[in-house]
C-alpha positions as CSV (number, residue, x, y, z in Angstrom):
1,X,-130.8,-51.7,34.5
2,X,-129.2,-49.5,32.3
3,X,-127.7,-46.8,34.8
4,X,-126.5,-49.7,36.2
5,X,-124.5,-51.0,32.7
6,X,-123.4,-47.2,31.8
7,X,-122.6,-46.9,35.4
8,X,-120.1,-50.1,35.2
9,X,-118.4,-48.8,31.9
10,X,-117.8,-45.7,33.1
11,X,-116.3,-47.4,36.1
12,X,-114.4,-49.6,33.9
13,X,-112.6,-46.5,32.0
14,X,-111.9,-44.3,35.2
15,X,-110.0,-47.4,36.7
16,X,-108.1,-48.4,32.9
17,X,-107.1,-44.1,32.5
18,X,-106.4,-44.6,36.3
19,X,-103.8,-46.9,35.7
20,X,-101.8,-45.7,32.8
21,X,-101.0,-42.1,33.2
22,X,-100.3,-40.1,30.0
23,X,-97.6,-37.5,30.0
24,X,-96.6,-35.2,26.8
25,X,-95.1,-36.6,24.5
26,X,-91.3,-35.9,24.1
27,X,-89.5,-34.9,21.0
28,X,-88.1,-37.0,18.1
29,X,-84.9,-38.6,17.8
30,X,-82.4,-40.3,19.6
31,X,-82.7,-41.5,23.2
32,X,-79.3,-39.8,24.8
33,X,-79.5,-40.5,28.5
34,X,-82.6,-41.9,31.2
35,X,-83.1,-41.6,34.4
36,X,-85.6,-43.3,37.3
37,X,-85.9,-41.9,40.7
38,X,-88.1,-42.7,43.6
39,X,-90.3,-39.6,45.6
40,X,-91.4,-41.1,48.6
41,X,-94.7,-38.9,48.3
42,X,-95.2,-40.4,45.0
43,X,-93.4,-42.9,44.0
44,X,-91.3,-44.1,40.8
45,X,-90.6,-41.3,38.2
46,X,-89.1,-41.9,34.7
47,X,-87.8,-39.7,32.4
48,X,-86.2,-40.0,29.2
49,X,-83.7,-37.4,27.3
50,X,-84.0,-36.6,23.4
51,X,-82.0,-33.6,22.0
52,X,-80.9,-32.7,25.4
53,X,-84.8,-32.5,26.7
54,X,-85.9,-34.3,29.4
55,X,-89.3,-35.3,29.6
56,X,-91.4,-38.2,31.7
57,X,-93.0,-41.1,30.5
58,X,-94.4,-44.3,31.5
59,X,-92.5,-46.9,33.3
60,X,-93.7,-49.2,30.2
61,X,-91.9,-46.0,27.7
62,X,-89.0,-46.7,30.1
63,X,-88.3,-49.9,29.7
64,X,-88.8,-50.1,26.3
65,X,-86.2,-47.0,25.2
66,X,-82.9,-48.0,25.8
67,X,-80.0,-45.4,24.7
68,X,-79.6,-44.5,21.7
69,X,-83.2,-45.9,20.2
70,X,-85.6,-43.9,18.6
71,X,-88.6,-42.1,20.1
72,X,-91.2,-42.3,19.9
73,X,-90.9,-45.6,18.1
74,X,-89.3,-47.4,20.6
75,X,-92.6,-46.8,22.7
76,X,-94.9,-49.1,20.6
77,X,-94.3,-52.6,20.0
């Protein structure tokens, strides 16, 4: 019975870190420029530009960083 519990929680994490990648985190400061693109082998990337660095983030990140706020504060709400 309990393999079967610690077997379902560690289900339970691999499918919730499955679902929301994690990528670096950027540098501070002001959002200058974004940018989405599509990969057909993979899919939606997003990126965000800070002090002329480009970096990804999460589509989440994306939409909540609109030029000119400030990162990484404009990620949490």
């Amino acid at each position: 019975m309990k393999t079967r519990i610690l077997a379902a929680v560690v289900l339970a994490l691999l499918a919730a870190t499955a679902c929301s990648p994690h990528y670096p985190a950027g540098p501070h400061g002001k959002v200058t420029d974004r940018d989405r693109y599509f990969r057909r082998a993979d899919g939606w990337h997003y990126e965000l530009t800070v002090h002329g660095r480009e970096f990804r983030v999460t589509r989440a990140d994306y939409r909540r960083c609109v030029r000119g706020s400030t990162y990484p504060a404009c990620t949490h709400r």
